[in-house]
C-alpha positions as CSV (number, residue, x, y, z in Angstrom):
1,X,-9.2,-11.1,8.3
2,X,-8.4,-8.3,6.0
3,X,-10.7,-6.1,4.5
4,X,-9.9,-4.4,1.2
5,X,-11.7,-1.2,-0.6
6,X,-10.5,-0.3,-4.2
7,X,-11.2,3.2,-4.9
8,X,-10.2,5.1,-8.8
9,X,-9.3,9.0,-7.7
10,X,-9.8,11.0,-10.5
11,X,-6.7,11.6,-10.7
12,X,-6.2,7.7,-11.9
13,X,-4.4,7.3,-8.6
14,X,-6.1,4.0,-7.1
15,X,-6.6,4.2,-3.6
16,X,-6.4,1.1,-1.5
17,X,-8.0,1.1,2.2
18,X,-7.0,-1.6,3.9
19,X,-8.7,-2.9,7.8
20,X,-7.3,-5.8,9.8
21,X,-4.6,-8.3,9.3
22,X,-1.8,-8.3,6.2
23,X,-0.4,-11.6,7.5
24,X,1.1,-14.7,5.8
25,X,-3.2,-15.4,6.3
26,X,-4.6,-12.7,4.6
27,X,-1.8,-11.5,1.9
28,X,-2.8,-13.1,-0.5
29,X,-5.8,-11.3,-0.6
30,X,-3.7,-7.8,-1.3
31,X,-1.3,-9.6,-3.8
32,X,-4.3,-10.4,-5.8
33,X,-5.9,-7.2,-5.7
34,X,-2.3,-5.5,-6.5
35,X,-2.5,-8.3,-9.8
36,X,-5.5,-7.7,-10.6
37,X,-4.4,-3.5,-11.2
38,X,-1.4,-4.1,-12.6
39,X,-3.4,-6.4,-15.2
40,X,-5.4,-3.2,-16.2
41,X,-2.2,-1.2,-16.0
42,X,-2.6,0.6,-12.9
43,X,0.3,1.4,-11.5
44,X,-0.2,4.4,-9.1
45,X,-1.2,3.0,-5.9
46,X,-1.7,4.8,-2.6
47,X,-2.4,2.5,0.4
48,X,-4.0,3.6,3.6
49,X,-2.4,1.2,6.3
50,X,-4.1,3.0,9.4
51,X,-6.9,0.3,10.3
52,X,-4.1,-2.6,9.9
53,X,-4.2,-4.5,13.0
54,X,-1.3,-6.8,12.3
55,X,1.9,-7.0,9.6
56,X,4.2,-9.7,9.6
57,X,6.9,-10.5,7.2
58,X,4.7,-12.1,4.4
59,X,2.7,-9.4,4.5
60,X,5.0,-7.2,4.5
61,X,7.0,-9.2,1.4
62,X,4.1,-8.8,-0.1
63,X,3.4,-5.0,-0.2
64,X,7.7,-4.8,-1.3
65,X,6.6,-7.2,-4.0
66,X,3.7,-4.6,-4.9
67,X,5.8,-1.8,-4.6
68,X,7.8,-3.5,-7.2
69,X,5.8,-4.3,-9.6
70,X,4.2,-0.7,-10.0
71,X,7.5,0.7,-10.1
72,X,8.0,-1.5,-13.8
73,X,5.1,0.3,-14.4
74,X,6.5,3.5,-14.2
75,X,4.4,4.1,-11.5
76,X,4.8,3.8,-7.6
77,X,3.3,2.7,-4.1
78,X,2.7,4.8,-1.6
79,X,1.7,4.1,2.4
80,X,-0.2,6.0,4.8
81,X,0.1,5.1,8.3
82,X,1.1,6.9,11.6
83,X,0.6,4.3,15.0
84,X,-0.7,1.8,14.0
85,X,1.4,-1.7,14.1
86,X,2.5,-1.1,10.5
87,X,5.1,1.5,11.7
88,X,6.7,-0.5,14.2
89,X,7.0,-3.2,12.0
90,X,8.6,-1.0,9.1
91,X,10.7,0.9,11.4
92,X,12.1,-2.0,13.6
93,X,12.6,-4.0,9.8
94,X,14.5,-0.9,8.0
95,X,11.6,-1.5,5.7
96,X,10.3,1.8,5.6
97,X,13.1,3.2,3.5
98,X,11.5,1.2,0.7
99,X,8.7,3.3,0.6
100,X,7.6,7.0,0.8
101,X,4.9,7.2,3.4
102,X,2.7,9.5,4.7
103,X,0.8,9.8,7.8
104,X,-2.4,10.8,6.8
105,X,-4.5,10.4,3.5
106,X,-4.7,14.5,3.4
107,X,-1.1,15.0,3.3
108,X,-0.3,12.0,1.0
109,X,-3.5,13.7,-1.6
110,X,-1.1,16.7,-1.5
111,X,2.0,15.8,-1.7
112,X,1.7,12.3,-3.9
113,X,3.0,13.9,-7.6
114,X,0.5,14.9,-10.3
115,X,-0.3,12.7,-13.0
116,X,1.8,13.9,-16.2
């Protein structure tokens, strides 16, 4: 089970709040919701990865296939996560060098880049 909230910042950032499992179960669920923004041309993303439970390699293929897609975009995707399984996972993988990550959603507010 995954659980997915979809939140416009004012900035235009979108935030995306993830809870539960981003397995080969449940990620197609995010790569839909990812579509789905990148149809409406949203291409800033910030994803809160805190409350995920489990990541395997699907799920994890699926947030480097996000992070791809906003980057033709011009934009980018950004992770928030300090213990929980998704830092093992990144860190044992070499993954994480993919992605600029943050440990909480305060810091990554402050220190994701302004929109131009």
């Amino acid at each position: 089970n995954l659980d997915v909230r979809v939140e416009e910042l004012e900035s235009g950032y979108i935030f995306i709040d993830l809870a539960g499992d981003l397995d080969a179960y449940a990620s197609r669920e995010f790569k839909q919701v990812v579509e789905d923004l990148i149809t409406h041309r949203k291409y800033k993303l910030i994803v809160d990865m805190e409350k995920v439970t489990c990541l395997d390699s699907v799920g994890a293929r699926g947030l480097l296939s996000a992070l791809s897609k906003t980057r033709e975009g011009n934009g980018d995707l950004w992770l928030i996560y300090d213990k929980s399984p998704v830092k093992r996972f990144l860190d044992i993988t070499g993954l994480n060098e993919n992605f600029t990550t943050f440990k909480t959603s305060r810091q990554a507010f402050q220190e994701v880049p302004k929109p131009r």
